[in-house]
N, CA, C and O atoms as a Tripos MOL2 file, in Angstrom:
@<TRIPOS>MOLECULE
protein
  276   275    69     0     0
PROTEIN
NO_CHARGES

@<TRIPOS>ATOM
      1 N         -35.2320    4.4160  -18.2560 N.3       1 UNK1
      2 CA        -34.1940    5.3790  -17.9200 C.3       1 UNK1
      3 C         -32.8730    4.6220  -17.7290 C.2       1 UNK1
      4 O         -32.9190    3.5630  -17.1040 O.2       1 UNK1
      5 N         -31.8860    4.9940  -18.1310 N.am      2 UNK2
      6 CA        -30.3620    4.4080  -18.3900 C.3       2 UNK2
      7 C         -30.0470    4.3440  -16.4730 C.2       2 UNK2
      8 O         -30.5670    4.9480  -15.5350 O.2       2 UNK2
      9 N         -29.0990    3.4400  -16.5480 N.am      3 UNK3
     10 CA        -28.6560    3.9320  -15.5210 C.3       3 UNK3
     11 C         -27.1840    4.2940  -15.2640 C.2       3 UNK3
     12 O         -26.3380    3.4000  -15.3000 O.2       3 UNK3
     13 N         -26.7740    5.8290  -14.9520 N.am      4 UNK4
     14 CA        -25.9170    6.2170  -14.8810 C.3       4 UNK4
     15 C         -24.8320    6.2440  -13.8230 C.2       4 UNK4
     16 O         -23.8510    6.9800  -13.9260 O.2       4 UNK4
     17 N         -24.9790    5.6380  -13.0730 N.am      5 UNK5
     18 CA        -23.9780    4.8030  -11.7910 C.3       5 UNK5
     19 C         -22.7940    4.1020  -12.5230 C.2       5 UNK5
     20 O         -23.0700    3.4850  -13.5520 O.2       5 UNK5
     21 N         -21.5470    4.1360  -12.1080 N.am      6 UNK6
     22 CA        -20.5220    3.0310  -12.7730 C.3       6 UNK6
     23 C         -20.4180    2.3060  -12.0750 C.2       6 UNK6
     24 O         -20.3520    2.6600  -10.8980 O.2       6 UNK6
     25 N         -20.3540    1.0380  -12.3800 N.am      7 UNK7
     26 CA        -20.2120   -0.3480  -11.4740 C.3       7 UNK7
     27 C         -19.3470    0.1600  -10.1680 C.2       7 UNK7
     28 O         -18.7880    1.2450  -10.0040 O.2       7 UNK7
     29 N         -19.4150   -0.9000   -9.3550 N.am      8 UNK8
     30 CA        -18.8170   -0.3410   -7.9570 C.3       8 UNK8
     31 C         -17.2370   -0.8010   -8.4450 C.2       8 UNK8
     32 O         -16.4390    0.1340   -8.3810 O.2       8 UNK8
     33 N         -16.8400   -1.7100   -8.7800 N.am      9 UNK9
     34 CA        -15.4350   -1.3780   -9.5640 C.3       9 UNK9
     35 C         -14.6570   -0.6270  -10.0320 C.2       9 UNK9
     36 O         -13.4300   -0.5350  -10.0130 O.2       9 UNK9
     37 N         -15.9870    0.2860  -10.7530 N.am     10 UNK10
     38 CA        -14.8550    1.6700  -11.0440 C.3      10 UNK10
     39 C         -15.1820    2.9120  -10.0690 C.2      10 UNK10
     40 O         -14.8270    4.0810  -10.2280 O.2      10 UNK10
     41 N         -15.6130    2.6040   -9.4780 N.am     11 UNK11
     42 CA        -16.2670    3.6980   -8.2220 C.3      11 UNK11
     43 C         -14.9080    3.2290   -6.9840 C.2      11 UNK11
     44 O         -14.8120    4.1620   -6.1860 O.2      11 UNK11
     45 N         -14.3040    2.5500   -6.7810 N.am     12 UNK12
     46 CA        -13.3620    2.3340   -5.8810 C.3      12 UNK12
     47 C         -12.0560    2.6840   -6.2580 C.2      12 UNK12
     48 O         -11.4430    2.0480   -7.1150 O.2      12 UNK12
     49 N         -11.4420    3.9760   -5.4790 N.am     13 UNK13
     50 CA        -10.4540    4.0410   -5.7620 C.3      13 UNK13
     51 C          -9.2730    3.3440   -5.6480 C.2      13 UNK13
     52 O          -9.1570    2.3900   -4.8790 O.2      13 UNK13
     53 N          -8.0890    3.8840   -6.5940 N.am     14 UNK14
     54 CA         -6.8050    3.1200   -6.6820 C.3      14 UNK14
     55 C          -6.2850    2.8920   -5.4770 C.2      14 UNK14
     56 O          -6.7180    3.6080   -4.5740 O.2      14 UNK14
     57 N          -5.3930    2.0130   -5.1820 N.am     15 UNK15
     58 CA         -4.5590    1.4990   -3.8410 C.3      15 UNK15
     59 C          -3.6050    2.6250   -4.0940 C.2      15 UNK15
     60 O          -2.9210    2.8880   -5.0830 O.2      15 UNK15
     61 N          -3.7170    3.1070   -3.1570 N.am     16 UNK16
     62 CA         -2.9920    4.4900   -2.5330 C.3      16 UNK16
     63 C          -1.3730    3.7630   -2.5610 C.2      16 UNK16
     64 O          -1.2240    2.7140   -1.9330 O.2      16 UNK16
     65 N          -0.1890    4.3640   -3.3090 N.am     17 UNK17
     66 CA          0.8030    4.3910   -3.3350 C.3      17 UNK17
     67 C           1.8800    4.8370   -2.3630 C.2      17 UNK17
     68 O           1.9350    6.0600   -2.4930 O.2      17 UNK17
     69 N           2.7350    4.4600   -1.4820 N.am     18 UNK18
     70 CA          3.5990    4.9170   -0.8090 C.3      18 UNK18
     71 C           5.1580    4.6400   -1.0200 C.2      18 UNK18
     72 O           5.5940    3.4890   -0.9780 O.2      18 UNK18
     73 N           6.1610    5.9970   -1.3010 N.am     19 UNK19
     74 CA          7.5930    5.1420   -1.5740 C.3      19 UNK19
     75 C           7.9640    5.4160   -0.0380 C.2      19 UNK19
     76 O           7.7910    6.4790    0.5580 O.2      19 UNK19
     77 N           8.6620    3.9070    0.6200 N.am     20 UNK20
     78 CA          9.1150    4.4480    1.5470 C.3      20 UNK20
     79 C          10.7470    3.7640    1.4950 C.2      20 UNK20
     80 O          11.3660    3.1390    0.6330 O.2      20 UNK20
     81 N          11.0260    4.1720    2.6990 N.am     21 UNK21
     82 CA         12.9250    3.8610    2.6720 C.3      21 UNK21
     83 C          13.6940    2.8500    3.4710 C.2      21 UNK21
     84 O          14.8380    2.8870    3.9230 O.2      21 UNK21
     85 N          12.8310    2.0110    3.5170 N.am     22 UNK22
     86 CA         12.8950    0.8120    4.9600 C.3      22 UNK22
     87 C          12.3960   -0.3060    4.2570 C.2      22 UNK22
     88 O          11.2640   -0.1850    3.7890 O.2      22 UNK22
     89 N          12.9500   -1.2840    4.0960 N.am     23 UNK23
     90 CA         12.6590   -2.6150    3.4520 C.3      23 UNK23
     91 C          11.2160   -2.9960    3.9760 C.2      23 UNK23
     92 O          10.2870   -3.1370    3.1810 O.2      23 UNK23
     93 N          11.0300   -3.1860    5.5800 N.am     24 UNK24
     94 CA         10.2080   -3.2570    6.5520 C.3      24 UNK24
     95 C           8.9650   -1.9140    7.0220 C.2      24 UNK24
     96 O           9.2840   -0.9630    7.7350 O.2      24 UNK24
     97 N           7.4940   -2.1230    6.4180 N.am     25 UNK25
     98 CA          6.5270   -1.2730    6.8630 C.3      25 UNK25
     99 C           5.6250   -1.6610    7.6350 C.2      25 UNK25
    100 O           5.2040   -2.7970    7.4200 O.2      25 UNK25
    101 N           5.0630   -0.9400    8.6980 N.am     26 UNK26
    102 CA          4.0680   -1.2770    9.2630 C.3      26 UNK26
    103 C           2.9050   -0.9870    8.4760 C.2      26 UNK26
    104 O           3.1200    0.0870    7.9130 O.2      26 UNK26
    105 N           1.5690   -1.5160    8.1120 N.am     27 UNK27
    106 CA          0.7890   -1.1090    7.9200 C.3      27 UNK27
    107 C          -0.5380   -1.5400    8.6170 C.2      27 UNK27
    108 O          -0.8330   -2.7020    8.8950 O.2      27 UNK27
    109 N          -1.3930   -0.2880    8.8900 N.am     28 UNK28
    110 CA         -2.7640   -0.2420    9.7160 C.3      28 UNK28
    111 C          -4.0650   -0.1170    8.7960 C.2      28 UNK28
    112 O          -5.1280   -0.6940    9.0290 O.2      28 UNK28
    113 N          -3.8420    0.6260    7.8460 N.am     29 UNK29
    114 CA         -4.6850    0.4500    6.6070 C.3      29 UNK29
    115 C          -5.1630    2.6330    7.4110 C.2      29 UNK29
    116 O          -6.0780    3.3820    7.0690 O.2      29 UNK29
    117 N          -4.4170    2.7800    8.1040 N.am     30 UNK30
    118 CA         -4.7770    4.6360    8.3840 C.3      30 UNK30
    119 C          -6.1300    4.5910    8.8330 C.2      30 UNK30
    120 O          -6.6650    3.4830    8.8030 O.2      30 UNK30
    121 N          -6.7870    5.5530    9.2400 N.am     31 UNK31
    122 CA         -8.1690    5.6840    9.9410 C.3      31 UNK31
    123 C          -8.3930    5.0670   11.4110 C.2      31 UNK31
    124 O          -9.1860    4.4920   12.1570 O.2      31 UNK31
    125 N          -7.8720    5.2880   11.3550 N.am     32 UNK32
    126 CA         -7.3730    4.6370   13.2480 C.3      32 UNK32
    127 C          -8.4030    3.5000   13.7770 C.2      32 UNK32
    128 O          -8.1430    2.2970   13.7380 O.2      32 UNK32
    129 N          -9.4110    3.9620   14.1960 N.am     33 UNK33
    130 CA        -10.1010    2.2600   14.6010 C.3      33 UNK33
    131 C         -11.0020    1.5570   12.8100 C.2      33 UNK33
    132 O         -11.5970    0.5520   12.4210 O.2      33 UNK33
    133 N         -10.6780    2.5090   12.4280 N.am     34 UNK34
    134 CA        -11.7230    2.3910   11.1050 C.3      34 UNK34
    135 C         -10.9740    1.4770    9.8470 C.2      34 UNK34
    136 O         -11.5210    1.2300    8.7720 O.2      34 UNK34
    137 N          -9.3610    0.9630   10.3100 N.am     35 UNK35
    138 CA         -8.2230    0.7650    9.7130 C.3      35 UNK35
    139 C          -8.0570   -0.9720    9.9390 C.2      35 UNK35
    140 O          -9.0700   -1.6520   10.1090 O.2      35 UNK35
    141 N          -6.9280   -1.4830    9.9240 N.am     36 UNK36
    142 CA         -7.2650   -2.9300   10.1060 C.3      36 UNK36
    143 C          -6.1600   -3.5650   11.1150 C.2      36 UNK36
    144 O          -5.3540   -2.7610   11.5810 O.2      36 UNK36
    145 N          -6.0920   -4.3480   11.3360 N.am     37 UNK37
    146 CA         -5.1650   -5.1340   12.3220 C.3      37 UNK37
    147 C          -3.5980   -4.5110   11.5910 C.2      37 UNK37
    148 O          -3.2990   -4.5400   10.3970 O.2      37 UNK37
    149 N          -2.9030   -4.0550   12.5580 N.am     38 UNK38
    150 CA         -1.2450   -3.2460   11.9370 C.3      38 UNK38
    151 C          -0.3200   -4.9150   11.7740 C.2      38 UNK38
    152 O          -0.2340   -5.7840   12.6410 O.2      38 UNK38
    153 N           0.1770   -4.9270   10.5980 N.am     39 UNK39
    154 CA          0.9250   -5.7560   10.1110 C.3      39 UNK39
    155 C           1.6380   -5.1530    9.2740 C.2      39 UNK39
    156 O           1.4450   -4.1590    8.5750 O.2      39 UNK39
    157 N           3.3780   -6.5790    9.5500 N.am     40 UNK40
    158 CA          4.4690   -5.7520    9.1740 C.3      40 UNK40
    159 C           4.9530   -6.4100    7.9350 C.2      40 UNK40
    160 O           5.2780   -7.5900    8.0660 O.2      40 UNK40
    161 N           5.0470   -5.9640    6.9490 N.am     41 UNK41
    162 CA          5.5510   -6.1360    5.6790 C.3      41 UNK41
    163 C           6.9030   -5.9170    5.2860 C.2      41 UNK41
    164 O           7.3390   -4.7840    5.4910 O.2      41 UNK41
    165 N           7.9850   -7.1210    4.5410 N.am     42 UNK42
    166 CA          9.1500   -6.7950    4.1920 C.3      42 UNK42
    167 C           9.1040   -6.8140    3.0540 C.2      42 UNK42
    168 O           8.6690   -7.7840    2.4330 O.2      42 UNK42
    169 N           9.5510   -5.7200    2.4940 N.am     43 UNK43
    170 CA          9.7910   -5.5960    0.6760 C.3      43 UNK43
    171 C          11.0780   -6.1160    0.2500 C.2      43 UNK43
    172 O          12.1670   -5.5840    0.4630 O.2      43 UNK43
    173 N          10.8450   -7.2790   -0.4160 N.am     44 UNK44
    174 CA         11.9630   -8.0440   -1.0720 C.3      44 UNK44
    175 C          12.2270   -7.7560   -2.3080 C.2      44 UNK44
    176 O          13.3650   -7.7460   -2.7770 O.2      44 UNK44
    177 N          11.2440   -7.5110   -2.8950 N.am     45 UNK45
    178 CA         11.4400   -7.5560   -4.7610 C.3      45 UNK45
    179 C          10.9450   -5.8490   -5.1570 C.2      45 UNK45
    180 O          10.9580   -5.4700   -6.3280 O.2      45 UNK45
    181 N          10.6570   -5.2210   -4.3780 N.am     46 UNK46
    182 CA         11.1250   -3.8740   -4.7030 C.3      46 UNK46
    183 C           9.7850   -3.0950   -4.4420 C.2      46 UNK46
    184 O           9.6550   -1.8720   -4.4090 O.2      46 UNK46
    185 N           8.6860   -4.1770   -4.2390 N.am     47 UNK47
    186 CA          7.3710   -3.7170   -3.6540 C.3      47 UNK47
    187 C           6.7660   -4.6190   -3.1660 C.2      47 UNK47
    188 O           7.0580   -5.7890   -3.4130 O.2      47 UNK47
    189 N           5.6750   -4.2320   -2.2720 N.am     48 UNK48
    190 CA          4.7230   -5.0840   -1.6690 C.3      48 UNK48
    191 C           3.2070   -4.4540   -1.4790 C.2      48 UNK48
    192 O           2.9470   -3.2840   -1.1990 O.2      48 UNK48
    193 N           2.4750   -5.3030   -1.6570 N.am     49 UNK49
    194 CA          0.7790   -4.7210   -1.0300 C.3      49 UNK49
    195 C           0.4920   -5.2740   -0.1510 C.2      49 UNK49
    196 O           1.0240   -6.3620    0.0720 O.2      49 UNK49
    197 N          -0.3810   -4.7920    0.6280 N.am     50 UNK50
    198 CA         -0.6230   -4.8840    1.7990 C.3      50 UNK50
    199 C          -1.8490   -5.5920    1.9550 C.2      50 UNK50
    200 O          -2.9000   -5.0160    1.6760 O.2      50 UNK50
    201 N          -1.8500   -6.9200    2.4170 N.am     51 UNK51
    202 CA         -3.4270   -8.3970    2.0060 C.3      51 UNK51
    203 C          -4.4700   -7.3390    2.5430 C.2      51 UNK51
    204 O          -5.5010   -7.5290    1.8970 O.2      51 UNK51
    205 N          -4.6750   -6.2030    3.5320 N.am     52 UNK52
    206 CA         -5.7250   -6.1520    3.9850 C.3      52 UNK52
    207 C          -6.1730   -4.9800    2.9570 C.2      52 UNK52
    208 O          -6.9500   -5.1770    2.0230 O.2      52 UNK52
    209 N          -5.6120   -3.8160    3.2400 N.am     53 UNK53
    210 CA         -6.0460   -2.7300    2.2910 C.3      53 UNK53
    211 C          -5.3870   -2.4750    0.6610 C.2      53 UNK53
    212 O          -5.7650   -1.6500   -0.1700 O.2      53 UNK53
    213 N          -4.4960   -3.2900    0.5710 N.am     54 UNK54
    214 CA         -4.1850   -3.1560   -0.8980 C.3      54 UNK54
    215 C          -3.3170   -1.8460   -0.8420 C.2      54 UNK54
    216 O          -3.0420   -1.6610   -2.0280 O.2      54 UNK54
    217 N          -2.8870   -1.0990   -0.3050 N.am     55 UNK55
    218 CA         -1.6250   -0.2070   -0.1280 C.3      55 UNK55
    219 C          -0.5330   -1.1170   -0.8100 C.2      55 UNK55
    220 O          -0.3160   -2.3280   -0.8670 O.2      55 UNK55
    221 N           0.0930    0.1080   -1.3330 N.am     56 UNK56
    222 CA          0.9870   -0.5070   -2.9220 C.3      56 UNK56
    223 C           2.3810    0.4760   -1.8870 C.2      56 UNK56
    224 O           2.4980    1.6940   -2.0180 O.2      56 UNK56
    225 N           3.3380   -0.3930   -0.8820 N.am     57 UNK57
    226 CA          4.6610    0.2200   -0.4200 C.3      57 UNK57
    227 C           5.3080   -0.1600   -1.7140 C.2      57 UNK57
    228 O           5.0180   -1.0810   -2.4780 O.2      57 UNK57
    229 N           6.5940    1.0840   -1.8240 N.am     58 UNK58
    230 CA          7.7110    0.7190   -2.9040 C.3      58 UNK58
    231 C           8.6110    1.4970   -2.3700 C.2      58 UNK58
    232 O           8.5580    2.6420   -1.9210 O.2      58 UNK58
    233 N           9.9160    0.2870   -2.5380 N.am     59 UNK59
    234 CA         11.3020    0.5280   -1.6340 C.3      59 UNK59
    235 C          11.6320    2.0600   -2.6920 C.2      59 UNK59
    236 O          11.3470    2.1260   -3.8870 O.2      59 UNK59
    237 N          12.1960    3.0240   -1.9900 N.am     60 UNK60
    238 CA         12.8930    3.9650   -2.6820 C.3      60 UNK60
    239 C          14.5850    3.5700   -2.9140 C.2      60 UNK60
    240 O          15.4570    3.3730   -2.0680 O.2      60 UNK60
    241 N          14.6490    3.5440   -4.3920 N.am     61 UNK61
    242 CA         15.9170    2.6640   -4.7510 C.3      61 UNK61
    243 C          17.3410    3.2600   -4.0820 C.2      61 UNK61
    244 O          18.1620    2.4010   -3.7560 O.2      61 UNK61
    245 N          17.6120    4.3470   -3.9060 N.am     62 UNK62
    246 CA         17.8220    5.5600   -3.1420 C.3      62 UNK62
    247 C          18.3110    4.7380   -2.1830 C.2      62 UNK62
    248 O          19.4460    4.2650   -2.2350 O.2      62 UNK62
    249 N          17.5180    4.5290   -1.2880 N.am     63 UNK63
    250 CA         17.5290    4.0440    0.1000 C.3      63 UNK63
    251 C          17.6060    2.7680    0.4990 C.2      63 UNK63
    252 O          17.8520    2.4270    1.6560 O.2      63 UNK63
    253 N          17.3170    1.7150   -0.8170 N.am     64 UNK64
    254 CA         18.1460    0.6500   -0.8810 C.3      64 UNK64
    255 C          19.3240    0.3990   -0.9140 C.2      64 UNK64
    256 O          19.6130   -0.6340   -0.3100 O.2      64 UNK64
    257 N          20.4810    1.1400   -1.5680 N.am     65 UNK65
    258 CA         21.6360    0.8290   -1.7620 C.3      65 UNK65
    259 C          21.9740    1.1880   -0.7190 C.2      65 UNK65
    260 O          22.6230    0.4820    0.0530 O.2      65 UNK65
    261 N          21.6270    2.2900   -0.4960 N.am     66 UNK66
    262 CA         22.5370    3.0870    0.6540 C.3      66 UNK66
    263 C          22.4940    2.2580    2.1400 C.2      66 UNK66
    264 O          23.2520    2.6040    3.0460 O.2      66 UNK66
    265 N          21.3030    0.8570    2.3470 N.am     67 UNK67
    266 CA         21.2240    0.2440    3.3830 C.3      67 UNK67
    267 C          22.2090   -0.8990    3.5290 C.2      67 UNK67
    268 O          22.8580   -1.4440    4.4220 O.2      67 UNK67
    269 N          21.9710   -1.0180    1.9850 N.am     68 UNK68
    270 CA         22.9690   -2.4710    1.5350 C.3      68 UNK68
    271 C          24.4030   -2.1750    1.8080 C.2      68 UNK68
    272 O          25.1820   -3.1270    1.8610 O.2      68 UNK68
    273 N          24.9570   -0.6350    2.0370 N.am     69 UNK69
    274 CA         26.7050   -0.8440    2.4790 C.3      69 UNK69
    275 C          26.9630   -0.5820    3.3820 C.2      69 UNK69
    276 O          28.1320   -0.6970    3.7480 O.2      69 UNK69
@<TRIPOS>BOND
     1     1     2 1
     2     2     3 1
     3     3     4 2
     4     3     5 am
     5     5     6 1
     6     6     7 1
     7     7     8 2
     8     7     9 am
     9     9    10 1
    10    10    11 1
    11    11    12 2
    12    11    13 am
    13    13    14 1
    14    14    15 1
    15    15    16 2
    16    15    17 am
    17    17    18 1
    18    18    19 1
    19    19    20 2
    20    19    21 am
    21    21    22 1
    22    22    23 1
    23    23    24 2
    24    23    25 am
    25    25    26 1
    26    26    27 1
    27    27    28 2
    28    27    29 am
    29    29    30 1
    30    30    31 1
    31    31    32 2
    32    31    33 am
    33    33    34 1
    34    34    35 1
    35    35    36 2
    36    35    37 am
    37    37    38 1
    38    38    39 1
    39    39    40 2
    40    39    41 am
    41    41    42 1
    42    42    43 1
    43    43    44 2
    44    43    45 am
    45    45    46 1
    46    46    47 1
    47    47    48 2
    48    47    49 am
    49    49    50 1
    50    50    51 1
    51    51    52 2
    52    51    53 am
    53    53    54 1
    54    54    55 1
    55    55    56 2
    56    55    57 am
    57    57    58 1
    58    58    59 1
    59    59    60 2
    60    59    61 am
    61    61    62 1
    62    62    63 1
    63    63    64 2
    64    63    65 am
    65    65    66 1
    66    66    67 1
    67    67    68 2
    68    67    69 am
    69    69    70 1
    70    70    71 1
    71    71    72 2
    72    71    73 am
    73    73    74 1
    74    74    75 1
    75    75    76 2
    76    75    77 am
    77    77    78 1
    78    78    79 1
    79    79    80 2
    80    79    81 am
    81    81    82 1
    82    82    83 1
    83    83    84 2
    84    83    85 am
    85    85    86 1
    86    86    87 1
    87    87    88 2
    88    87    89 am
    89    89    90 1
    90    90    91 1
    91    91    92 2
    92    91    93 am
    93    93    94 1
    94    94    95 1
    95    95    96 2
    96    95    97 am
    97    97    98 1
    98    98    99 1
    99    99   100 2
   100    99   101 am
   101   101   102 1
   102   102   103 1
   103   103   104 2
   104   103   105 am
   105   105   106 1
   106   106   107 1
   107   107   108 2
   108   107   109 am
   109   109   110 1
   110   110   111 1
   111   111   112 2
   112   111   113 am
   113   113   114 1
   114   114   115 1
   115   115   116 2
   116   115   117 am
   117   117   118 1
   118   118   119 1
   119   119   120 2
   120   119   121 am
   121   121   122 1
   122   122   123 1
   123   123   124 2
   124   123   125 am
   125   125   126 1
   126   126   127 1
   127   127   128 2
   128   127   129 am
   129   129   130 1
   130   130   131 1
   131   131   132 2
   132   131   133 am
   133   133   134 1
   134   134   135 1
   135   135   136 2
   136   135   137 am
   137   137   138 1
   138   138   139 1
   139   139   140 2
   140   139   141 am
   141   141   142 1
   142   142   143 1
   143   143   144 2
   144   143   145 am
   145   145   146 1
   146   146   147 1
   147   147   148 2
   148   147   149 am
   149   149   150 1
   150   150   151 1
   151   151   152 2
   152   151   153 am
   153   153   154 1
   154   154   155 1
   155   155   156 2
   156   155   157 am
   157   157   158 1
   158   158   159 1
   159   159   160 2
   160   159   161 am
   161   161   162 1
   162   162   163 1
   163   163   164 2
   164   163   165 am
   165   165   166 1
   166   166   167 1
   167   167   168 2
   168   167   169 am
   169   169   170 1
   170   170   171 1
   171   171   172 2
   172   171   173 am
   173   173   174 1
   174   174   175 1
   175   175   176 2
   176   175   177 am
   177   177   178 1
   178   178   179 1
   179   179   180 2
   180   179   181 am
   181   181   182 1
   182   182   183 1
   183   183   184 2
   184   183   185 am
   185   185   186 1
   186   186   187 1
   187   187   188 2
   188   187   189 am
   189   189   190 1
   190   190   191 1
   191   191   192 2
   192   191   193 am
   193   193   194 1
   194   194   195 1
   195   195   196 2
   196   195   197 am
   197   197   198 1
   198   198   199 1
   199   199   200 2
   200   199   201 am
   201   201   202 1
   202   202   203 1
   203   203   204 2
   204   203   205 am
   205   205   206 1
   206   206   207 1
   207   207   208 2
   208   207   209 am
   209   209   210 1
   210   210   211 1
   211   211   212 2
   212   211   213 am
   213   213   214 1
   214   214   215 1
   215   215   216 2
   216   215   217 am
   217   217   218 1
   218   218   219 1
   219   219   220 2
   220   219   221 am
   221   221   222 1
   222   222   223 1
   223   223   224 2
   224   223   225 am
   225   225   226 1
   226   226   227 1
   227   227   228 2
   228   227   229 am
   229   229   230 1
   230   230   231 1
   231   231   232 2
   232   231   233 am
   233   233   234 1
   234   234   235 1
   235   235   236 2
   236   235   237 am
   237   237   238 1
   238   238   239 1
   239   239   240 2
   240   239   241 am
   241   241   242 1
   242   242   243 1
   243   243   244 2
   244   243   245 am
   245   245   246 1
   246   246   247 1
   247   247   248 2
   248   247   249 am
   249   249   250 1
   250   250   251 1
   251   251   252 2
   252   251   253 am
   253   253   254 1
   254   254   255 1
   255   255   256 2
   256   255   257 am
   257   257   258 1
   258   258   259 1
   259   259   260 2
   260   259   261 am
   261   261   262 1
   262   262   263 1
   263   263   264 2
   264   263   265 am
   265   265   266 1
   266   266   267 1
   267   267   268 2
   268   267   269 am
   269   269   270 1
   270   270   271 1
   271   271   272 2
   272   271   273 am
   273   273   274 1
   274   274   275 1
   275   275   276 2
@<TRIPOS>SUBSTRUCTURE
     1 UNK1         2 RESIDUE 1 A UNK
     2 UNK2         6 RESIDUE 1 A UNK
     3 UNK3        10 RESIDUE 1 A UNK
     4 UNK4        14 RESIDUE 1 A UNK
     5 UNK5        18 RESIDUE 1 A UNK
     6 UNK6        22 RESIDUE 1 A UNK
     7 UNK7        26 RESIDUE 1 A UNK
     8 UNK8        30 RESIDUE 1 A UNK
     9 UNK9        34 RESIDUE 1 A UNK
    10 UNK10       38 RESIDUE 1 A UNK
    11 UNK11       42 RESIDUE 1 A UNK
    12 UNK12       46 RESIDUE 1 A UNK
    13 UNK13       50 RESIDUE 1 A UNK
    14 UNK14       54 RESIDUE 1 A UNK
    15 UNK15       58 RESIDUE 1 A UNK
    16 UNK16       62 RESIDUE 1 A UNK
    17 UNK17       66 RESIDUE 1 A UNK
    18 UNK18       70 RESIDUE 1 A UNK
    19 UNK19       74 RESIDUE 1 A UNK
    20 UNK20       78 RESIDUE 1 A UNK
    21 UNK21       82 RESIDUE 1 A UNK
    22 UNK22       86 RESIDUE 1 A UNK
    23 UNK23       90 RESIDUE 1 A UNK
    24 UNK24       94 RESIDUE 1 A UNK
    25 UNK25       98 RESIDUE 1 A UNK
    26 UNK26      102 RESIDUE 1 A UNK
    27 UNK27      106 RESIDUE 1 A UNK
    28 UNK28      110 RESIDUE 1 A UNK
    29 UNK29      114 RESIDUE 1 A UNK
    30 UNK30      118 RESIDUE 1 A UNK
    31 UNK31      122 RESIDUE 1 A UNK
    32 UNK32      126 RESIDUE 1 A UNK
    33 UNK33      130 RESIDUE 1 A UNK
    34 UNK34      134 RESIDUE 1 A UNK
    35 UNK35      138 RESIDUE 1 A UNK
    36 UNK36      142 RESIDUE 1 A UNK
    37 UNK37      146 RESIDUE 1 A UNK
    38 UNK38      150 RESIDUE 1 A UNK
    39 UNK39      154 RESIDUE 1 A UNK
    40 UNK40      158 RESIDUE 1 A UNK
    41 UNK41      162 RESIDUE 1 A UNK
    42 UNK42      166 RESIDUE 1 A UNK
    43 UNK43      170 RESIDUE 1 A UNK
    44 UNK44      174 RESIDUE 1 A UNK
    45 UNK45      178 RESIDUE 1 A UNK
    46 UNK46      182 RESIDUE 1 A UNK
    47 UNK47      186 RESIDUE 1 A UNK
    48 UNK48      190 RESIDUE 1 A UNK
    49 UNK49      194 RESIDUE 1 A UNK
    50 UNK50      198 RESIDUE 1 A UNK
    51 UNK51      202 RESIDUE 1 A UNK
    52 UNK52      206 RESIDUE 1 A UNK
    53 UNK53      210 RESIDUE 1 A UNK
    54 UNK54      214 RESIDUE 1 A UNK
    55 UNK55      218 RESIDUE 1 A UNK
    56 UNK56      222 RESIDUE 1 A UNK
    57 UNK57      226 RESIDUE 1 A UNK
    58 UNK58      230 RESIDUE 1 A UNK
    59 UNK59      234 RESIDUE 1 A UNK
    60 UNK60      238 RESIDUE 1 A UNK
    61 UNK61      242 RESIDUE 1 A UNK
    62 UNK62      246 RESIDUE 1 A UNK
    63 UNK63      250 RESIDUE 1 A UNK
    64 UNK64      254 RESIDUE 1 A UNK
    65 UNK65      258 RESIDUE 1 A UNK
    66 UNK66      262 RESIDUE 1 A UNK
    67 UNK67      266 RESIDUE 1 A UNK
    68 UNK68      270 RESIDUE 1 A UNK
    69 UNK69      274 RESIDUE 1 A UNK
């Protein structure tokens, strides 16, 4: 009998995307105790992921300029 399971690779979903408007994010990884140590991330080059959960922040360009004057 075949087995019809897809590797656990494709069974894990994508790193959840967030645009936010602050160079600087906190991230907890969400799920409150179920989440990971909260660490703060600065987006320099226009995005960052997050080492623990792989959360994909991206500066809203928007809200870059408008910090920069």
């Amino acid at each position: 009998m075949p087995d019809t399971q897809a590797p656990a690779a494709d069974r894990t979903a994508p790193p959840e995307v967030i645009t936010v408007d602050d160079p600087v994010v906190a991230c907890d990884g969400g799920g409150g105790a179920l989440g990971h140590p909260r660490v703060f991330l600065r987006i320099v080059a226009g995005d960052i992921l997050c080492p623990y959960c792989s959360r994909h922040y991206v500066l809203n360009q928007r809200a870059h300029h408008a910090a920069a004057h």
